[in-house]
NUMARFI-206052 format. One record per residue (C-alpha): x, y, z. Coordinates in steps of 0.1 Angstrom, whole numbers. Layout:
<nodes>
X/Y/Z
...
</nodes>
This chain:
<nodes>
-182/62/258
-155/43/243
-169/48/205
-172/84/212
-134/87/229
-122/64/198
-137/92/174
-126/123/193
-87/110/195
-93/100/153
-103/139/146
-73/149/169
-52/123/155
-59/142/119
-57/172/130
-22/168/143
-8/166/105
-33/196/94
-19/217/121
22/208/107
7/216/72
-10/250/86
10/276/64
31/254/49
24/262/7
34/241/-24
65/257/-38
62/267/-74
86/244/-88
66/213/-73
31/228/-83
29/207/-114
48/178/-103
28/142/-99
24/117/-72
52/95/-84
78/122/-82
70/137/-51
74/100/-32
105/88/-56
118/123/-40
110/114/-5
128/81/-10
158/94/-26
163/115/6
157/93/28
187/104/50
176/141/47
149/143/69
147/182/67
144/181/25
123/152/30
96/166/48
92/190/20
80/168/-6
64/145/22
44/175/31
35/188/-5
22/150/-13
-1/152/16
-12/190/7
-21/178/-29
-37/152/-21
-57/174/8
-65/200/-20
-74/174/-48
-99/158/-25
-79/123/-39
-90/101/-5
-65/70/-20
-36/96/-23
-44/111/10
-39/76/23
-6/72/2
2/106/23
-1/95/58
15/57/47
47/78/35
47/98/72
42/64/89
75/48/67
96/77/75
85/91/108
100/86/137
93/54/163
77/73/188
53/91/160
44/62/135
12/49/155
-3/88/153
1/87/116
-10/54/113
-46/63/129
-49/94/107
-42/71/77
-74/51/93
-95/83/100
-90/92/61
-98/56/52
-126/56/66
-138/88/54
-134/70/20
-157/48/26
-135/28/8
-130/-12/16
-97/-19/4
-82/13/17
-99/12/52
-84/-28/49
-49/-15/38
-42/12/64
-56/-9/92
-26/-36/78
1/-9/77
-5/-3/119
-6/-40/124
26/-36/104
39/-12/122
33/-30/157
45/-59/141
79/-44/135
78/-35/174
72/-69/182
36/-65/199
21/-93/180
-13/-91/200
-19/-55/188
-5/-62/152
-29/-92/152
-61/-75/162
-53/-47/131
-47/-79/107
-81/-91/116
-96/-58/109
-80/-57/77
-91/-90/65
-126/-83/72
-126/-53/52
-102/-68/22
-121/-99/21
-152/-79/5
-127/-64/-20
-112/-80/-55
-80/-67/-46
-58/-97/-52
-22/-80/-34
-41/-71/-6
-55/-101/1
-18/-116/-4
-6/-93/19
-28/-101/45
-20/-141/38
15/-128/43
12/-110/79
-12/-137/92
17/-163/79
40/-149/95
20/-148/130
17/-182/123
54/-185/124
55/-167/154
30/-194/172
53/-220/158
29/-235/143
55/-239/110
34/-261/89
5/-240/80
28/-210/80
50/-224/52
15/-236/30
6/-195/32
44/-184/25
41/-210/-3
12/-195/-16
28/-162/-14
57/-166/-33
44/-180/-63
18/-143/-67
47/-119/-53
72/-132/-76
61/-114/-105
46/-86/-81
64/-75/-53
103/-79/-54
110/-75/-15
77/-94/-7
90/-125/-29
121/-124/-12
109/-119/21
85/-146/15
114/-171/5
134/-164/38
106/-170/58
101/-204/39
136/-212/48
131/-205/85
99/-229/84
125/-254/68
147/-250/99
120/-249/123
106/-286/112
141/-298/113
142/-299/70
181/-284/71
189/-294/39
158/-280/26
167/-247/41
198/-246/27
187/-246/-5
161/-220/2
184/-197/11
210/-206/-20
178/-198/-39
170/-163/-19
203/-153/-27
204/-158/-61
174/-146/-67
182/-113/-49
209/-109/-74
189/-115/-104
162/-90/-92
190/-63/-84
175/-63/-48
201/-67/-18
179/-57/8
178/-95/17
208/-103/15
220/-102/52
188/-123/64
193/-151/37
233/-154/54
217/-148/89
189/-176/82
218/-202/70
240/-194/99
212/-206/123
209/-234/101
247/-241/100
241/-242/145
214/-273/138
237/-289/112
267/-289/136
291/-265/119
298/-245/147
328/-224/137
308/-220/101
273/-208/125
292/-182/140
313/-165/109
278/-165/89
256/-151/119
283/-123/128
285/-113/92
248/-109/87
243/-85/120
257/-52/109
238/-48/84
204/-63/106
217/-40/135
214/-8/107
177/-21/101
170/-19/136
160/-55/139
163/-58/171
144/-94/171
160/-110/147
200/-95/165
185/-113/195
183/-143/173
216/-140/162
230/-134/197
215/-166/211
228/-189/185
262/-174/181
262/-179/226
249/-216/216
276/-223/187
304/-208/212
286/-232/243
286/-261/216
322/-261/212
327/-259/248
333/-221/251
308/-209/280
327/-178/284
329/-168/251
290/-180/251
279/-158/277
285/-121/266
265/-134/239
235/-142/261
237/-112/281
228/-94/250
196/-113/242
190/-104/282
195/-63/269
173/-66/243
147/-84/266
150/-57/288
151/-27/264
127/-42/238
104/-67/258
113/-92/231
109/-128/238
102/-161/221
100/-198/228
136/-210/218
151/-178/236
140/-190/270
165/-212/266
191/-183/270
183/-179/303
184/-219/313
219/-217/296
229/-187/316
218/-200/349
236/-234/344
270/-213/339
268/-193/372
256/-224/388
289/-242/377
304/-209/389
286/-213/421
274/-178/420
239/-178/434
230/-142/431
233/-142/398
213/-181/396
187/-160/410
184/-129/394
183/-152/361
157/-173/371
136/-145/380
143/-132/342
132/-169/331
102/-171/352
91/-130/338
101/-146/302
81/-176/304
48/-158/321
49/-134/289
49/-159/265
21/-178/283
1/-152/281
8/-138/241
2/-177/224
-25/-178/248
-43/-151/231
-28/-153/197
-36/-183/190
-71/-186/206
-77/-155/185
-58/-167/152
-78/-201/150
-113/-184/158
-116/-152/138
-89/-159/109
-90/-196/103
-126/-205/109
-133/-175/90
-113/-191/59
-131/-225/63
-163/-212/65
-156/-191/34
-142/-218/14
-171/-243/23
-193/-217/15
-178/-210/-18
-172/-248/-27
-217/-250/-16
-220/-224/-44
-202/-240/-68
-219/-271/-65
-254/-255/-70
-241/-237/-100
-229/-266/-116
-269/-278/-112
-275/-249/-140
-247/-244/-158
-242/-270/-182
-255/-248/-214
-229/-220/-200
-199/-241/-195
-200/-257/-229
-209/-215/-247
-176/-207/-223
-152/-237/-236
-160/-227/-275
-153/-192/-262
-122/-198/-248
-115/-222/-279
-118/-192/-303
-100/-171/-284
-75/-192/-275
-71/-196/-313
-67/-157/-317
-50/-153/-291
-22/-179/-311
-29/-166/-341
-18/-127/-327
8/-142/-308
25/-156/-337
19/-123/-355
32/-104/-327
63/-126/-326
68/-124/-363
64/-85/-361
89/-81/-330
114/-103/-351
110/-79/-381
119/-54/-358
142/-70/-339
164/-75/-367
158/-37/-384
172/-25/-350
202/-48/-354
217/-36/-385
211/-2/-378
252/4/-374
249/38/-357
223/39/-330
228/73/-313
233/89/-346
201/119/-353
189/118/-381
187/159/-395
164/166/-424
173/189/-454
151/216/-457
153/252/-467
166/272/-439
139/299/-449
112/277/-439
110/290/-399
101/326/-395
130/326/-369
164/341/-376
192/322/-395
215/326/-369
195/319/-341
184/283/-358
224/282/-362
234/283/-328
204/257/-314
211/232/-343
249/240/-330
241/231/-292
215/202/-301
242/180/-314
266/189/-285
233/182/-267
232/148/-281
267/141/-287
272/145/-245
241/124/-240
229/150/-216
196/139/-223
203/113/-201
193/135/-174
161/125/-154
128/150/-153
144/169/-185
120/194/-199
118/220/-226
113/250/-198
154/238/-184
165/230/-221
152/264/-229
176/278/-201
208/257/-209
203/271/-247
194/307/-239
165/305/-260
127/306/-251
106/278/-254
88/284/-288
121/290/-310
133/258/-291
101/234/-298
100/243/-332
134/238/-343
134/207/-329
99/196/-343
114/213/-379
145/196/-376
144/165/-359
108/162/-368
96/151/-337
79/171/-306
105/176/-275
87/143/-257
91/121/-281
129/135/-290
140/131/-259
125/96/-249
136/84/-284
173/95/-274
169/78/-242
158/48/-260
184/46/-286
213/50/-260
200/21/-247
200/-3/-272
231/6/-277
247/-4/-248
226/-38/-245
245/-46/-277
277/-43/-267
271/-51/-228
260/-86/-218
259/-71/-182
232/-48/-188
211/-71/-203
203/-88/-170
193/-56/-158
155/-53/-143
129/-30/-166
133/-9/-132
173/-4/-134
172/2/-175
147/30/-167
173/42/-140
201/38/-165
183/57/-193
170/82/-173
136/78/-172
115/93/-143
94/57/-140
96/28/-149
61/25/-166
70/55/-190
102/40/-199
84/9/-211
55/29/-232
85/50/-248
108/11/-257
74/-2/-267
70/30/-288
101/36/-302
110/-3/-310
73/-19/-317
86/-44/-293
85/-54/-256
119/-47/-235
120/-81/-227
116/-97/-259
141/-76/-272
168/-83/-245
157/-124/-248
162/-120/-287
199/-105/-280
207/-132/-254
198/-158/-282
207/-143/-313
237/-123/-304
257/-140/-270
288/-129/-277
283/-90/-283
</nodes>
């Protein structure tokens, strides 16, 4: 009965979105437009739900019509980010239905992970547990190396939860080294968790540094987002290190900004140990407003961990030494409801943590290490034909390295004494050669170079059909001119344009240069930042990176 409930409220659970997409149609001027666009879109108006929905709900309907099952996925994920609290578990089990349908591994593994998620971020650990599971069983039988980081991830940081702060920083550990050249926000996230591991096993100075490094590293990504819990995470750490007066400044500053995320758990954190800092320095009643908020949260949220029982012992001893037994007793009823919680959550976390997540690991490594060790019985012949493999590639691999490196330097330095970047080269060819009137090659050769002079190819999502427009031309007399005359087809103009303004300015602004390939794509214009690397590699015969290395070196002072 219950399989055949579960399958009924996944149809209905489906459904619901198919119903809000019933007679909704893709508008013309989003027919055509991919994947990429339609979410960058939805991001970008973020705080305009009713535009939003529109390019939320053309994703989905694409996908839908397409038949893509990973992009139908991608569809109900987006609705789950940006719905409201009340709605996110409905998407989240129509983002399982249609993983499912998939048949999929590593996207039935990944939505089940976004609802754990998604409880997680509630706070209902035993619920977002139970999903993480799921999804490990499913991602485990996959090759998908981020997802199975991301699941390291989650499970670390229920781990954290269960204090048990040892294993949690090995997994965070382990995380940060693959996110940091993957995942911005998941490096970062992963480094503020290690710092809170640091506090939690009494390493202070340890933390410290951690979050030194979170911040600095936040700044060299271009990613703030962290920001606020790096300060927040140091201000706790300040309360353990005995700087009061510096706990409290730190802490306060961080909670706007957490209060905007609507992180409720980690403002009842702050609460407590700004109450504690103020009850350090002998301040109970500036302490105690402080602890009545943890107590709102408690009571709003449900939200409770070890070290916040403590709020309540706290608040009991001051109406004690107020002698105000009402209130001793209303309080210890709060402690004793606190306490039975948490009794009850590690109880089944961690029963359920160590039997189906850990054991699960050992048994899988021993079981890899067994085949490794009978392989080893057969695979002499094959290791040695591998090692001269890897010896000759390794020597090609040098060999095109150094060529590559000589090449990029060749170019490097060609780019460098070109003395006018921006300036468009126009060839010299008889005007008679277009069958298109004198005039009207006149006036678009005319408005190209005001085109190009006001570098309004900066734009983003430029294209001939809008050029066309601006110009008051059509399309063919426009595409030909440009191919005739500038002896390129509009893609390739444009992205060159792009590219050229932006060597530009990395020659004359050191700022930019520290730029991610993400931001330079902003800056330039570009709609992504994979096409804005094709059309650098393109255009210069060089990497973005190497080129901006080479102009730290060579040129530091321009």
């Amino acid at each position: 009965m219950i399989k055949i409930y579960l399958f009924i409220l996944s149809l209905c659970l489906g459904n619901q979105v198919c119903a809000q997409q019933n007679g909704f149609k893709i508008p013309d001027t989003l027919r055509n437009k991919n994947y990429d666009y339609l979410f960058e879109r939805a991001e970008d108006l973020e705080k305009d739900s009713v535009k939003q929905s529109l390019y939320l709900r053309t994703f989905l309907l694409k996908a839908t019509a397409e038949k893509n099952s990973e992009e139908i996925v991608n569809g109900y994920k987006n609705y789950v980010h940006y719905s409201p609290e009340n709605l996110k578990l409905v998407y989240a089990d129509s983002m399982i239905y249609a993983a499912k349908k998939s048949g999929d591994n590593a996207l039935i593994g990944s939505a089940y992970l976004s609802k754990g998620i998604v409880y997680y971020a509630q706070k209902k650990h035993n619920y977002a547990l139970n999903n993480y599971l799921i999804a490990n069983n499913f991602i485990s039988k996959t090759n998908d190396t981020y997802l199975i980081y991301k699941v390291k991830y989650n499970i670390a940081n229920i781990k954290y939860y269960l204090r048990f702060y040892d294993e949690a920083l090995s997994l965070f550990q382990e995380c940060i080294t693959y996110f940091k050249d993957e995942n911005a926000r998941a490096y970062l996230n992963s480094l503020h968790l290690i710092g809170l591991c640091y506090n939690k096993i009494g390493n202070y100075g340890l933390c410290s540094e951690t979050n030194e490094k979170g911040l600095a590293e936040g700044k060299r990504l271009a990613n703030n987002e962290m920001e606020s819990y790096f300060i927040h995470s140091e201000g706790i750490n300040q309360y353990f290190k005995n700087n009061y007066a510096t706990a409290i400044k730190k802490i306060t500053y961080s909670l706007p900004a957490i209060k905007e995320n609507e992180d409720f758990a980690n403002e009842s954190v702050g609460y407590f140990y700004i109450g504690k800092s103020y009850w350090a320095l002998k301040k109970p009643k500036m302490a105690l407003p402080y602890f009545r908020k943890v107590d709102v949260i408690f009571d709003a949220k449900g939200y409770i961990r070890p070290d916040l029982l403590e709020n309540y012992e706290l608040i009991i001893r001051y109406y004690k030494s107020e002698d105000n037994l009402k209130a001793q007793l209303h309080y210890i009823g709060k402690l004793l409801k606190a306490d039975s919680i948490l009794d009850h959550k590690y109880q089944y976390l961690s029963s359920r943590i160590h039997k189906e997540y850990d054991t699960k690991e050992i048994l899988s490594e021993k079981k890899n290490i067994k085949n490794q060790l009978d392989k080893r019985k057969h695979n002499d012949f094959i290791f040695i034909t591998v090692i001269i493999f890897l010896f000759f590639s390794i020597l090609l691999l040098a060999y095109r390295h150094i060529r590559n490196k000589s090449m990029y330097r060749q170019k490097f330095e060609e780019l460098m004494k070109k003395s006018q970047v921006l300036k468009v080269q126009v060839k010299n060819i008889n005007k008679g050669a277009l069958d298109i009137n004198e005039d009207t090659v006149a006036s678009v050769l005319k408005q190209l170079e005001k085109f190009e002079k006001d570098k309004k190819f900066l734009e983003k999502d430029l294209t001939l059909a809008k050029l066309t427009v601006a110009f008051d031309s059509n399309t063919k007399y426009l595409s030909q001119i440009i191919y005739h005359y500038r002896e390129k087809k509009f893609t390739e103009y444009i992205n060159d344009l792009k590219i050229d303004y932006l060597i530009s300015i990395l020659k004359i602004d050191k700022r930019i240069r520290n730029y991610t390939n993400k931001a330079l794509a902003e800056e330039a214009g570009f709609s992504s930042t994979q096409r804005f690397a094709n059309a650098f590699l393109t255009k210069t015969g060089m990497p973005t990176s190497y080129f901006i290395e080479e102009l730290k070196k060579s040129y530091p002072t321009l």
